[in-house]
C-alpha positions, 0 to 999 in steps of 0.5 A: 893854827887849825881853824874851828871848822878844821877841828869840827872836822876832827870830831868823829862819832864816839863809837868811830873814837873808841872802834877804829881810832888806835893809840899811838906809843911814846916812841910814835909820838916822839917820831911825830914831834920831832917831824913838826919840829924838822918842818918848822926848821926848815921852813924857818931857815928858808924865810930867815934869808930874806933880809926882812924877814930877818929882821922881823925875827929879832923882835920874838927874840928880846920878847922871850922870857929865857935866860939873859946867857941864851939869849946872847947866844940866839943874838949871836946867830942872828948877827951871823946870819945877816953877816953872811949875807954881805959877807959870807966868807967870814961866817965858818958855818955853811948854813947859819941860817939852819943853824938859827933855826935849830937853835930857836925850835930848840928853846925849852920855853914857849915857841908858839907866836913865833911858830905861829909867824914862820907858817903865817910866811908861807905865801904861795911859794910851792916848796913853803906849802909842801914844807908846812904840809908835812907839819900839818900832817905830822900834827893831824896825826898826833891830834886824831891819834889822841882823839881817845883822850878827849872823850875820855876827859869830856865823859869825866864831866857831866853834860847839864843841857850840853851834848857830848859831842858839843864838848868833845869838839870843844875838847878837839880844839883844846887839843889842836892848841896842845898839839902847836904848842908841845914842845918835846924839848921840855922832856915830857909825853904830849898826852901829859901836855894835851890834858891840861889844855883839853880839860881847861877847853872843856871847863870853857864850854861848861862854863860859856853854854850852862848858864844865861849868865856866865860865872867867874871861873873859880865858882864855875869850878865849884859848882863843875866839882858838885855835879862831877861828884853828883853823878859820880853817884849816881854812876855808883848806886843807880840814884842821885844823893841827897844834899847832904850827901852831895855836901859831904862828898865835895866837902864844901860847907853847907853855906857855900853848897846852899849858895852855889845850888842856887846860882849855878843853874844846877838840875832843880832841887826838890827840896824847895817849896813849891811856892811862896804861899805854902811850905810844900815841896815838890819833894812831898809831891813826886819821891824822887830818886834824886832826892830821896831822904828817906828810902823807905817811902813806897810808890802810893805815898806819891797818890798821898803828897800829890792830894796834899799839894793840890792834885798832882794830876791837875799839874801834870795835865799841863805839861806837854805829853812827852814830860807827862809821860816820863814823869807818870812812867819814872814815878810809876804814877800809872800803876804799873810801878816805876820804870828807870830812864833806860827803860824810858828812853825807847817809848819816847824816841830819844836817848837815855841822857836826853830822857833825864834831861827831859825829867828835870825840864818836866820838874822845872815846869811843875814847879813853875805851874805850883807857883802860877 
């Protein structure tokens, strides 16, 4: 299998993947398979006349999860095989050894450890390395050519502190694992096969970098599932929903919702008192796009909340300038009405999803500051 390093190496700018990478067509795809399946054959009959090679091989066999009439037929080749090799007069075959191999990359069950076993035998031997070559080049093709599938599922999932391009190499592995593992003999398009083993890459990443603490998988798939829906949203109506709208949306209920907010390490909702001394939220200090219950509430009403939660000025001079100044422009705290993130992003010098994530590390700060 590709190691990391090799697979980062496929991970190109998003602009390369969608510009310059073309999609291949089923027919293409096919033609690739079949050539990874040819190269492993070959190489395979070449390692199975070495006597203890062949021996080893007999082990994958009664490790294979197939039917019992099958594998009597793979035992079948593997005595012929080493028949001929004391007595090849007896065997009719001309190559047992090609026919063995054919029959194993035929299986319609998973393939992988001994694909795996017949490339780890290569060696040095210059006919072997030109052998796996030509399955490497076969299986780069089919990995670069799907690389559009890949930021395709990692843009599907939002990005909570976490890059994109963080996720699509992530994705890249998935999808070199779905590539050593395809096999074209179950009927079925490898991108049907890679997409699974790309989205479950990418959920792994969310699931080990989002938070200090790693969540079981099943928790980690319901909070994946509340910010999917969330930005989902946004994307739809150029602001965040409220709790309850998000609750509705995933069709959660409201205990478990309330139960996987707070443990998901999900953006800061501003519907939480800003200390343990007094009821006021952040939300009655800064209107918020995010959580906004009622639409009507208009910019000098910020002025208003912020005197109420003791001077929002005071709390804004604590954070460092660049979080001051997206909260003040975003909120319009400056008099010169409210400005979207994408009209925030050039002042400060760094990209839309870097500004947003900026605001809720500036919300996160105020709350921190209300409390000391």
């Amino acid at each position: 299998m590709m190691d990391t390093t090799a697979a980062l190496s496929l991970s190109m700018d998003s602009d390369y993947i969608q510009n310059q990478i073309s999609v291949i067509d089923a027919e293409t795809e096919s033609q690739l398979a079949l050539t990874m399946d040819r190269a492993v054959t070959a190489l395979a009959q070449r390692i199975f006349r070495r006597e203890a090679k062949l021996v080893e091989v007999i082990d994958f066999i009664y490790e294979l999860d197939i039917d019992p009439s099958l594998k009597d037929e793979l035992i079948t080749y593997w005595d012929l095989c080493w028949l001929h090799q004391y007595y090849p007069s007896l065997v009719r075959s001309k190559n047992p050894y090609q026919d063995f191999a054919q029959a194993l990359m035929q299986l319609e069950g998973d393939r992988t450890s001994l694909i795996d076993w017949v490339l780890s035998q290569v060696g040095r031997n210059k006919a072997l390395i030109a052998m796996k070559a030509e399955y490497e080049k076969a299986r780069n093709r089919l990995v670069t050519a799907n690389m559009r599938l890949v930021m395709h599922i990692a843009r599907r999932y939002p990005q909570p502190g976490i890059p994109l391009e963080d996720l699509v190499q992530e994705g890249v592995v998935g999808l070199l694992k779905a590539s050593e593992r395809f096999n074209i003999n179950k009927g079925y398009r490898f991108t049907t096969y890679a997409y699974w083993w790309i989205q479950q890459a990418v959920k792994g990443a969310l699931a080990d970098k989002r938070a200090i603490v790693r969540l079981p998988g099943n928790i980690n798939e319901r909070i994946l599932k509340i910010e999917r829906a969330r930005y989902d949203f946004f994307k739809a109506h150029g602001r965040f929903p409220s709790a309850a709208q998000l609750q509705k949306l995933t069709g959660i209920d409201e205990h478990h919702f309330h139960d996987l907010w707070r443990i998901g390490n999900l953006t800061l909702s501003l519907d939480e008192p800003v200390s343990d001394e007094q009821n006021t939220t952040l939300h009655e200090c800064i209107d918020s796009n995010g959580w906004q219950d009622h639409e009507d509430e208009v910019p000098h009403n910020i002025v208003e909340k912020a005197a109420q939660a003791q001077s929002l000025n005071v709390w804004l001079d604590q954070l460092p300038e660049r979080l001051k100044t997206i909260i003040v422009q975003y909120h319009g705290l400056d008099g010169k009405g409210e400005k979207t993130f994408k009209d925030i992003a050039p002042s400060i010098g760094v990209t839309l999803e870097r500004t947003r994530q900026l605001y809720h590390e500036a919300i996160r700060s105020l709350k921190t500051i209300a409390q000391e």
